[in-house]
C-alpha positions as CSV (number, residue, x, y, z in Angstrom):
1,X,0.0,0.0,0.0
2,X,1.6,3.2,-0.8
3,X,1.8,6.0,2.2
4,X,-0.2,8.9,2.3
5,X,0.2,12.1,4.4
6,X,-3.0,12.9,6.6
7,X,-3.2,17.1,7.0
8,X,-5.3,19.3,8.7
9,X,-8.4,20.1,7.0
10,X,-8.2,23.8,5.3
11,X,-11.3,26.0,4.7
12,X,-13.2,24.9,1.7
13,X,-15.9,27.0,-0.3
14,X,-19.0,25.8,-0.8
15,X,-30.0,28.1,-16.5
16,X,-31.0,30.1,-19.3
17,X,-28.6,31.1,-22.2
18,X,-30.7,35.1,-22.0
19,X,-29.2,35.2,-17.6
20,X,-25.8,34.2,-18.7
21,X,-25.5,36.8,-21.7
22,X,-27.2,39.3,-19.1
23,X,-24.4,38.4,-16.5
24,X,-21.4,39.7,-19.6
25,X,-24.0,41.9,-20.8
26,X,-23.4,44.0,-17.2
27,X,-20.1,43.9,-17.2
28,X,-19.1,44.1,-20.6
29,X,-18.9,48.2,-20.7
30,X,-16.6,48.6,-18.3
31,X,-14.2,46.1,-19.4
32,X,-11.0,47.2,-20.6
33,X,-8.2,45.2,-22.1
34,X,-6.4,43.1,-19.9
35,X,-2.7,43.7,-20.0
36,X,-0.2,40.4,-19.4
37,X,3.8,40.9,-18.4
38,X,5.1,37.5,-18.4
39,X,4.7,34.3,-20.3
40,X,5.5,32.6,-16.2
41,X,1.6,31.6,-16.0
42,X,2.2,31.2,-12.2
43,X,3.8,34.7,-11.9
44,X,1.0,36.1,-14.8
45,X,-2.2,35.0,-13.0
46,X,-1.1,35.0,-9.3
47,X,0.5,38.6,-8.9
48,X,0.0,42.1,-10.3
49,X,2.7,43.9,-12.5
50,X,5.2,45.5,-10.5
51,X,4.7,49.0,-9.3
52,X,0.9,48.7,-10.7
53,X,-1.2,51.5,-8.9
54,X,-4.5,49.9,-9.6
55,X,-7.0,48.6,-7.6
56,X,-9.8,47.5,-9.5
57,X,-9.2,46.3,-13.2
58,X,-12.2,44.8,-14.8
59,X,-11.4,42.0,-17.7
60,X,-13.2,39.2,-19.3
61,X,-14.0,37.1,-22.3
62,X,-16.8,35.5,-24.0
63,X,-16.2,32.3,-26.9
64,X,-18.5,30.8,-29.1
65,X,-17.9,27.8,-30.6
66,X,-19.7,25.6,-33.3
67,X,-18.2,21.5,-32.6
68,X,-19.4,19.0,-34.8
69,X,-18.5,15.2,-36.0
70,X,-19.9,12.7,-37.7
71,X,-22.3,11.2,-35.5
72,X,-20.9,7.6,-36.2
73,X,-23.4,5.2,-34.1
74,X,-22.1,2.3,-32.0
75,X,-21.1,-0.2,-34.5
76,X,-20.8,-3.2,-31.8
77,X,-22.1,-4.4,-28.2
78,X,-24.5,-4.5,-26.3
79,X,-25.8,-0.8,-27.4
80,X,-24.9,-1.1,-31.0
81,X,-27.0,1.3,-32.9
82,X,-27.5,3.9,-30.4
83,X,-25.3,7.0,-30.1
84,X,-21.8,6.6,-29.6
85,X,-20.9,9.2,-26.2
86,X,-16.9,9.5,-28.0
87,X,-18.8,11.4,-31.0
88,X,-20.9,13.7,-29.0
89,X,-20.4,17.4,-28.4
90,X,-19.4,18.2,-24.3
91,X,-20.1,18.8,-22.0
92,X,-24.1,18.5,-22.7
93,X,-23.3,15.5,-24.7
94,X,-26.7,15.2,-26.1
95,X,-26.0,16.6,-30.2
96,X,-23.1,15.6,-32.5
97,X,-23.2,18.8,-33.5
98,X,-23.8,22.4,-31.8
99,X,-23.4,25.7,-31.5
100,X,-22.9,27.6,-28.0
101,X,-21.1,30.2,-25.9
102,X,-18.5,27.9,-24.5
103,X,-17.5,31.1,-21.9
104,X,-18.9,33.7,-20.8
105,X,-15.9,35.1,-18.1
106,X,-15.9,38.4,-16.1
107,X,-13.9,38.8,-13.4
108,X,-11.5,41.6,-11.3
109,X,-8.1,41.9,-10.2
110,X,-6.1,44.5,-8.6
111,X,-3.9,45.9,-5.1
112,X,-6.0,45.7,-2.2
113,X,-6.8,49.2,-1.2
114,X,-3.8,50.9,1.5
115,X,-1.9,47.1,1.4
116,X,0.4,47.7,-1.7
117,X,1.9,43.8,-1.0
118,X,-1.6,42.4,-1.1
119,X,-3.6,41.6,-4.6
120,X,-6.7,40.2,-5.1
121,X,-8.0,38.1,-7.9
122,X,-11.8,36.6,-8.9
123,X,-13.9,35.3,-11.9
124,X,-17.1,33.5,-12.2
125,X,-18.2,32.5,-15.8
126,X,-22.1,31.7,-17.3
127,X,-21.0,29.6,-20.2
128,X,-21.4,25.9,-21.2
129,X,-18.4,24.0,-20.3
130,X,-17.2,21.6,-17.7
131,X,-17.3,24.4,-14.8
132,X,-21.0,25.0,-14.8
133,X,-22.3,21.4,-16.4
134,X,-23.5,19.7,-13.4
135,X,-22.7,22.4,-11.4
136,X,-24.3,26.4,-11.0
137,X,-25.3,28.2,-14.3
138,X,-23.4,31.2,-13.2
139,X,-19.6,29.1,-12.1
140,X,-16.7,31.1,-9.5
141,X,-13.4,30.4,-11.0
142,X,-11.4,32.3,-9.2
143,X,-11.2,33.7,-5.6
144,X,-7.8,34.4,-3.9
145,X,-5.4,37.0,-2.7
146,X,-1.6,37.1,-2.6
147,X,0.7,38.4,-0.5
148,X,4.1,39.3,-2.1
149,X,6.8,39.8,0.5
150,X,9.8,39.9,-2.0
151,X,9.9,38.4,-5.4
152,X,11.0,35.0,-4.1
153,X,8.7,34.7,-1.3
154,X,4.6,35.0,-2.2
155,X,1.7,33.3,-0.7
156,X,-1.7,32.7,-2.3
157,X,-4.7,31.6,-0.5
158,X,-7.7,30.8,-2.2
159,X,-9.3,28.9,-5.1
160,X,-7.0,29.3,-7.9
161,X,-5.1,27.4,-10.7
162,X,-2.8,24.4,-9.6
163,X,0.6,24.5,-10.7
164,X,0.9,21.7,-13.2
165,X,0.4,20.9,-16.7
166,X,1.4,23.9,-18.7
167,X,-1.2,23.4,-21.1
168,X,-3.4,23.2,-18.0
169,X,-1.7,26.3,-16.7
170,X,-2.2,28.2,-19.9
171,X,-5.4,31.1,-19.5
172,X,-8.4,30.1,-21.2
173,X,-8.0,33.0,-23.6
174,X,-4.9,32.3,-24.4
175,X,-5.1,28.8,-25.7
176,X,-3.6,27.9,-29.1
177,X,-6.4,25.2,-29.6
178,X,-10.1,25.5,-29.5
179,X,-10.0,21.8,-27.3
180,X,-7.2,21.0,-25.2
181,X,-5.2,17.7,-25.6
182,X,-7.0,14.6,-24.8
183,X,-3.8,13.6,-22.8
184,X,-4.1,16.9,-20.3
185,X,-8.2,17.4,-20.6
186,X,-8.2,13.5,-19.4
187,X,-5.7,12.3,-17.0
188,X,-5.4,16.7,-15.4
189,X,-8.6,17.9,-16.1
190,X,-10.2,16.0,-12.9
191,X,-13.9,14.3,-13.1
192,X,-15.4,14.1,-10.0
193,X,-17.5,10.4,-9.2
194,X,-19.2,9.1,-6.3
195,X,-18.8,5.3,-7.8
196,X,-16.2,3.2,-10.2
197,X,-19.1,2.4,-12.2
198,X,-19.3,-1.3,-11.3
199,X,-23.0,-0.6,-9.3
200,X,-25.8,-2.0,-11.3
201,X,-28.7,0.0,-12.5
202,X,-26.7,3.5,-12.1
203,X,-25.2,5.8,-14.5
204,X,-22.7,7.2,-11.7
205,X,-22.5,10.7,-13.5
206,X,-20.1,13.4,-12.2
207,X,-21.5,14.4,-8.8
208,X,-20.3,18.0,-10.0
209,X,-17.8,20.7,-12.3
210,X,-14.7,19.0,-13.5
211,X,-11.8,20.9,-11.7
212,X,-10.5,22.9,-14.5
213,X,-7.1,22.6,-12.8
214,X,-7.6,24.3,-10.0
215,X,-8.3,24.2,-6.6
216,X,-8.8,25.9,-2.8
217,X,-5.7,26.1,-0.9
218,X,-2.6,27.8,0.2
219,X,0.5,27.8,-2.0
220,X,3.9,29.5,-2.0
221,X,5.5,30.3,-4.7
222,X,8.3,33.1,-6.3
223,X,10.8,33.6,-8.7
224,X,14.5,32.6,-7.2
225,X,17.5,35.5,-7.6
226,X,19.6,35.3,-10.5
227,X,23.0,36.5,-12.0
228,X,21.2,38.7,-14.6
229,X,18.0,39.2,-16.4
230,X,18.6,36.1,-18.8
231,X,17.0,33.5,-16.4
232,X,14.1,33.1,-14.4
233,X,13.7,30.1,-12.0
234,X,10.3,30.0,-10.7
235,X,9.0,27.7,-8.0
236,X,5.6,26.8,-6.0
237,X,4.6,24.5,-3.3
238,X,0.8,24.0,-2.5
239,X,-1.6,22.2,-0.3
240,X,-5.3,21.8,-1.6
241,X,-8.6,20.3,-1.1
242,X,-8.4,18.2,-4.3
243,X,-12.2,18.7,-4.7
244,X,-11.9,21.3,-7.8
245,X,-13.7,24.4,-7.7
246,X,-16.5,25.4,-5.2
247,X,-17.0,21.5,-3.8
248,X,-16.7,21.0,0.0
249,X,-14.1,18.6,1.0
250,X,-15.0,15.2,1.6
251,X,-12.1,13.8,3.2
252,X,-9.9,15.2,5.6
253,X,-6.5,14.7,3.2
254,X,-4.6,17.7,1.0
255,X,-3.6,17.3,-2.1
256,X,0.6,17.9,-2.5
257,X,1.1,19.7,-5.7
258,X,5.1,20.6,-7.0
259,X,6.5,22.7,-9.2
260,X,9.8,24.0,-11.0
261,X,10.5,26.0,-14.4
262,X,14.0,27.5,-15.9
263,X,13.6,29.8,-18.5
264,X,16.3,31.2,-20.6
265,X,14.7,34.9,-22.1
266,X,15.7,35.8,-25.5
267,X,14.0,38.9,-25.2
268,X,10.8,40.9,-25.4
269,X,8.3,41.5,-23.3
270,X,4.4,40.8,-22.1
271,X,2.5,37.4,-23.0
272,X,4.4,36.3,-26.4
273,X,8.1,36.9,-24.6
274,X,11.3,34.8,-26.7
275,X,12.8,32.2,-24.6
276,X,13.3,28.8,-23.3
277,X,11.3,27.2,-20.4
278,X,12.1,23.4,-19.2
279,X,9.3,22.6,-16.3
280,X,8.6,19.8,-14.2
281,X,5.5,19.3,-11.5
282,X,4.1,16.7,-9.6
283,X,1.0,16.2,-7.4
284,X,-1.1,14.1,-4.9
285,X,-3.6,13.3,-3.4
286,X,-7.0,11.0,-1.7
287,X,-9.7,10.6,-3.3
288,X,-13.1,9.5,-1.7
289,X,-15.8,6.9,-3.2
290,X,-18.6,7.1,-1.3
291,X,-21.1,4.8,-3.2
292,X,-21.8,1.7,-1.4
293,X,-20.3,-1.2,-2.7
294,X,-16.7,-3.0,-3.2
295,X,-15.5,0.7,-4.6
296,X,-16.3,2.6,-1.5
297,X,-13.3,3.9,-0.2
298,X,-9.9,6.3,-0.7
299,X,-7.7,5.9,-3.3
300,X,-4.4,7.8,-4.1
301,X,-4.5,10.0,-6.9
302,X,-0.9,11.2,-8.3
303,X,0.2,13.2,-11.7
304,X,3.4,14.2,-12.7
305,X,4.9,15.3,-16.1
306,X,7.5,17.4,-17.2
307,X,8.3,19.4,-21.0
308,X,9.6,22.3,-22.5
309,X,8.5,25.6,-24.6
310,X,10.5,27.1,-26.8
311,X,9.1,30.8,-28.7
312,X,11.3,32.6,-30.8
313,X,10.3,35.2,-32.8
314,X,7.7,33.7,-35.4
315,X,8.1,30.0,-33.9
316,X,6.8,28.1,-30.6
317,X,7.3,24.4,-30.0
318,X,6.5,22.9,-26.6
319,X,6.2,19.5,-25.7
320,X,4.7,17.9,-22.5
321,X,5.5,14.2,-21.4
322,X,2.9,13.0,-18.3
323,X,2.3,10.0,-16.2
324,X,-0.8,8.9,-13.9
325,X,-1.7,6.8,-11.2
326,X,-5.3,5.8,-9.8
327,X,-8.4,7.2,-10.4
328,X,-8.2,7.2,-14.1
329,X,-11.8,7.7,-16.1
330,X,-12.2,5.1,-18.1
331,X,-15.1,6.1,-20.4
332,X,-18.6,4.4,-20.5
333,X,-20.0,1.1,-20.7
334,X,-20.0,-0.2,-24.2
335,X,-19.2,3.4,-25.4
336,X,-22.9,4.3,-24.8
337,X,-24.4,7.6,-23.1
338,X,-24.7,7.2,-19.4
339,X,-28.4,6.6,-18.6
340,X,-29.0,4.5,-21.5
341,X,-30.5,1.2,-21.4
342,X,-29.0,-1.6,-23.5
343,X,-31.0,-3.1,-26.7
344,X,-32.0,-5.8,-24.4
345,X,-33.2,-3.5,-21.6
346,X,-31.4,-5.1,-18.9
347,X,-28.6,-3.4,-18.5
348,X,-27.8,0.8,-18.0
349,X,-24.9,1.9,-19.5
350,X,-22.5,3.8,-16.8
351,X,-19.3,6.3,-16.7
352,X,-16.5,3.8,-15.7
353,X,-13.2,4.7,-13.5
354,X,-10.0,2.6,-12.3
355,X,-9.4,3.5,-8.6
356,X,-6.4,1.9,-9.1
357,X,-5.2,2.1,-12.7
358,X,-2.4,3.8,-14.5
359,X,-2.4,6.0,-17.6
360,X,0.5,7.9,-19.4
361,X,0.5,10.7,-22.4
362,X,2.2,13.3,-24.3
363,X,2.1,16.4,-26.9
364,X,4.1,18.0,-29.2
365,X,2.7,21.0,-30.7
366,X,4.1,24.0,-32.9
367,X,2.9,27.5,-34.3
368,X,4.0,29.6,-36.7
369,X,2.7,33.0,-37.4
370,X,2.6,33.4,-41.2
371,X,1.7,37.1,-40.9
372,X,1.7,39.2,-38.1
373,X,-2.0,38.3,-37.4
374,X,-2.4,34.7,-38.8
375,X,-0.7,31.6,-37.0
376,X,-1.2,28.1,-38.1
377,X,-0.7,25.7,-35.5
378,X,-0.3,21.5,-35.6
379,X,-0.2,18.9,-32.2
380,X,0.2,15.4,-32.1
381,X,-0.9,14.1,-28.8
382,X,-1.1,10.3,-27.9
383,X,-3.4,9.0,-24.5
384,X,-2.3,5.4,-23.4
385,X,-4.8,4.9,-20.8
386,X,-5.9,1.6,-18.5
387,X,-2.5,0.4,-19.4
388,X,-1.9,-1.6,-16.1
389,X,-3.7,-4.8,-18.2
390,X,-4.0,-5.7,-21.8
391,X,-7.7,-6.0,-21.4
392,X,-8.6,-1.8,-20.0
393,X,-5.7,-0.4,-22.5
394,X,-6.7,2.2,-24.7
395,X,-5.1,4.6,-27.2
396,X,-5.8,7.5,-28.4
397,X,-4.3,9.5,-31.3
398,X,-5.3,12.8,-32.1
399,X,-3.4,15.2,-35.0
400,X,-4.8,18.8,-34.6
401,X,-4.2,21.4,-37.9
402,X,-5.3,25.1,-36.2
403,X,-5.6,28.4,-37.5
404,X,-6.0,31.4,-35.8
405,X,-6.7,35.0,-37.3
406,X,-6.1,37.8,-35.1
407,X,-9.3,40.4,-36.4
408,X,-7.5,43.1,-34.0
409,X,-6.4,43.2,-30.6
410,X,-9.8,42.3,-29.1
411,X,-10.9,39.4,-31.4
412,X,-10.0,36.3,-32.5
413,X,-11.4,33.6,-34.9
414,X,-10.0,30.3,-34.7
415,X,-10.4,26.7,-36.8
416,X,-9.4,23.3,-35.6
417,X,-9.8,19.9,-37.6
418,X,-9.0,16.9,-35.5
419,X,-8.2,13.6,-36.9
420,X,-9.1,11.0,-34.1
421,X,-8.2,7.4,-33.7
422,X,-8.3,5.4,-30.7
423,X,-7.9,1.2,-30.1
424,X,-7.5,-1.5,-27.8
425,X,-4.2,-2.1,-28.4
426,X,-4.4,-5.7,-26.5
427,X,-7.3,-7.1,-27.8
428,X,-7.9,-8.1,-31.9
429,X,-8.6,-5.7,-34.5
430,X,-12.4,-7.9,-34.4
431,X,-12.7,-7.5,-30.4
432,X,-15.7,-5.8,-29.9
433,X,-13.9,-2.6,-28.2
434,X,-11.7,-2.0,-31.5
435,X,-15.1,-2.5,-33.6
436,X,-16.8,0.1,-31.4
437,X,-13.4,2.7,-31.3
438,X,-13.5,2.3,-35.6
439,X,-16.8,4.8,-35.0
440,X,-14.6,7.1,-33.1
441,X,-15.1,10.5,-35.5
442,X,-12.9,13.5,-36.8
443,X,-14.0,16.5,-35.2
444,X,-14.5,19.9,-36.7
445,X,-13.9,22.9,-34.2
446,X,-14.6,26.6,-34.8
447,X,-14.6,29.2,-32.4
448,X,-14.7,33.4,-31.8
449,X,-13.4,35.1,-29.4
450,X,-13.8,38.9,-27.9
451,X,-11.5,39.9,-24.9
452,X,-12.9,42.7,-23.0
């Protein structure tokens, strides 16, 4: 059995499209572009720029997004014929294809008034996506404050981004992609369950938002002295619920959560700065199951992963290797949509988990800007997941071709095509698994964006 590390309990925090466009709607005319002065995304989204004199600087975002595939039907099992759950549009999952404001984010950030060390940050967001599907239509995001004694030593209490995955780390605004990796948006992007699945007669759905990697907790964190202005060495140590955002804690273990970056700077300034960051994180933690049965019970969780990022000029490469153990989602029963009953009518198809399983990934993606507004963009990113036995392995291959036009400083259009295949690399290609993954569909991605 491996050893865990019992800690105090910290504090824990506990819908119709016209309320969330009214909620941006509010807000939207005092927004004011929302300035970035690193590329460190823990340094970026924890602090203020030095020297800032503001107290109050309104920001946001709002994307919509058209998603759509094939709508390839379950070609084998138990629930052949009915819709395949792999080639529906999330997180409603109920259309193959759709249209809808995937974020709708306001939020402020600034000095606390007369404490010059202390900054504040908070968000809440009204869109569709995995922070308000089985959650609140309006979602918080963010809540925390900062206090910066020097540049090395910072602390930040609150509920905030985890430092991790730098794909994970990156601001929703700022993503290359329309969808994140299946690597990162699986194994980092936490689903919360009370059950493995195995109960009969349940579809064990999420019992709430998906983490969108953060959490509530304490961290410390700063960027270590250097001989010049060349290098920036930035670490954080943090202790969290491990419950996402806005979920009471259900256990009384913290989640451990590691991280290190060295970046050699080329040169420039703000969010697109030249250099070369190597980074490497690890984190852990319990997880409860609470659903009676053999499954009830806690579970270690633990994610690690290192990579690089390389921008220079016109060019960005980066590259993320990552490795998991236990509590690894491992899709639905026969492929089918949670809820639904088999052709025979005896069985109800469920969201499955390994309390206990492993999983392993990685990306390699690139960018090139072709003008000074247009980038085209390609990632490769493999998921090997179940891999503890031949029988749960799966893989999944995904090649992403992206564009992105820069209309001006405020808005963005972006296009994504997907090619998707996944398998059962330890079964035949006639096993019903690798019949049912053939249906697994391309996906076409297109999505606007206007920063406030």
């Amino acid at each position: 059995m491996k050893a865990i590390v019992k800690m105090p309990p910290l504090a824990s925090q506990g819908p119709s499209l016209v309320r969330r466009l009214a909620v941006v709607a509010l807000a939207a005319s005092l927004f004011v572009p929302l300035p970035s002065h690193a590329i460190n995304w823990l340094i970026l989204q924890g602090t203020e720029p030095p020297n800032s004199p503001k107290t109050f600087r309104p920001w946001g975002f709002v994307q919509l997004e058209y998603q759509s595939t094939n709508g390839t039907r379950l070609q084998a099992g138990p629930w052949q014929g009915q819709p395949m759950f792999a080639n529906l549009i999330g997180p409603q999952k109920d259309a193959s294809s759709e249209w809808l404001i995937k974020r709708a984010r306001v939020g402020a950030r600034g000095l606390v008034p007369g404490l010059p060390a202390l900054n504040y940050a908070l968000a809440v967001d009204a869109g569709t996506n995995a922070a308000t599907e089985n959650a609140t239509s309006v979602q918080l995001i963010d809540a925390s404050l900062t206090y910066s004694l020097n540049p090395v030593l910072r602390l930040r209490a609150g509920q905030f981004k985890t430092p991790g995955s730098d794909e994970g780390l990156q601001p929703a605004y700022r993503r290359d992609y329309v969808n994140t990796s299946q690597v990162v948006n699986q194994l980092i992007n936490e689903t919360f369950f009370n059950g493995d699945g195995a109960a009969p007669n349940t579809p064990n759905r999420p019992n709430g938002a998906r983490s969108i990697y953060h959490d509530i907790g304490i961290q410390l964190f700063g960027v270590l002295p250097q001989g010049g202005k060349q290098w920036e060495h930035t670490y954080a140590v943090m202790v969290g619920n491990g419950n996402g955002i806005a979920r009471p804690d259900n256990n009384a273990y913290k989640d451990l959560y590691l991280y290190w970056s060295t970046e050699r700077i080329f040169g420039g300034k703000g969010g697109k700065r030249d250099g070369l960051k190597l980074f490497g994180w690890w984190q852990q933690g319990m997880r409860t199951l609470t659903e009676a049965g053999a499954a009830a019970g806690n579970y270690l969780r633990t994610r690690y992963g290192g990579g690089a990022v390389l921008r220079h000029k016109r060019y960005r490469v980066s590259g993320e290797l990552i490795g998991a153990e236990g509590m690894i989602v491992n899709g639905t029963d026969g492929g089918a949509v949670p809820g639904h009953l088999d052709n025979a009518g005896n069985r109800l198809a469920s969201y499955n988990l390994l309390p206990d399983g492993e999983a392993n990934g990685w990306y390699l993606e690139g960018g090139f800007e072709i003008l000074s507004n247009l980038e085209l963009d390609l990632r490769f990113d493999r998921l090997n997941r179940g891999t503890e036995s031949r029988a749960t392995e799966r893989r999944f291959d995904t090649w992403t071709l992206g564009l992105q036009y820069h209309i001006d400083t405020r808005w963005r259009l972006m296009a994504n095509y997907q090619w998707r295949d996944a398998k059962a690399p330890g079964l035949t290609n006639s096993a019903v698994p690798n019949r049912i993954l053939d249906g697994f569909d391309d996906l076409v991605a297109v999505q606007i964006q206007a920063v406030y």
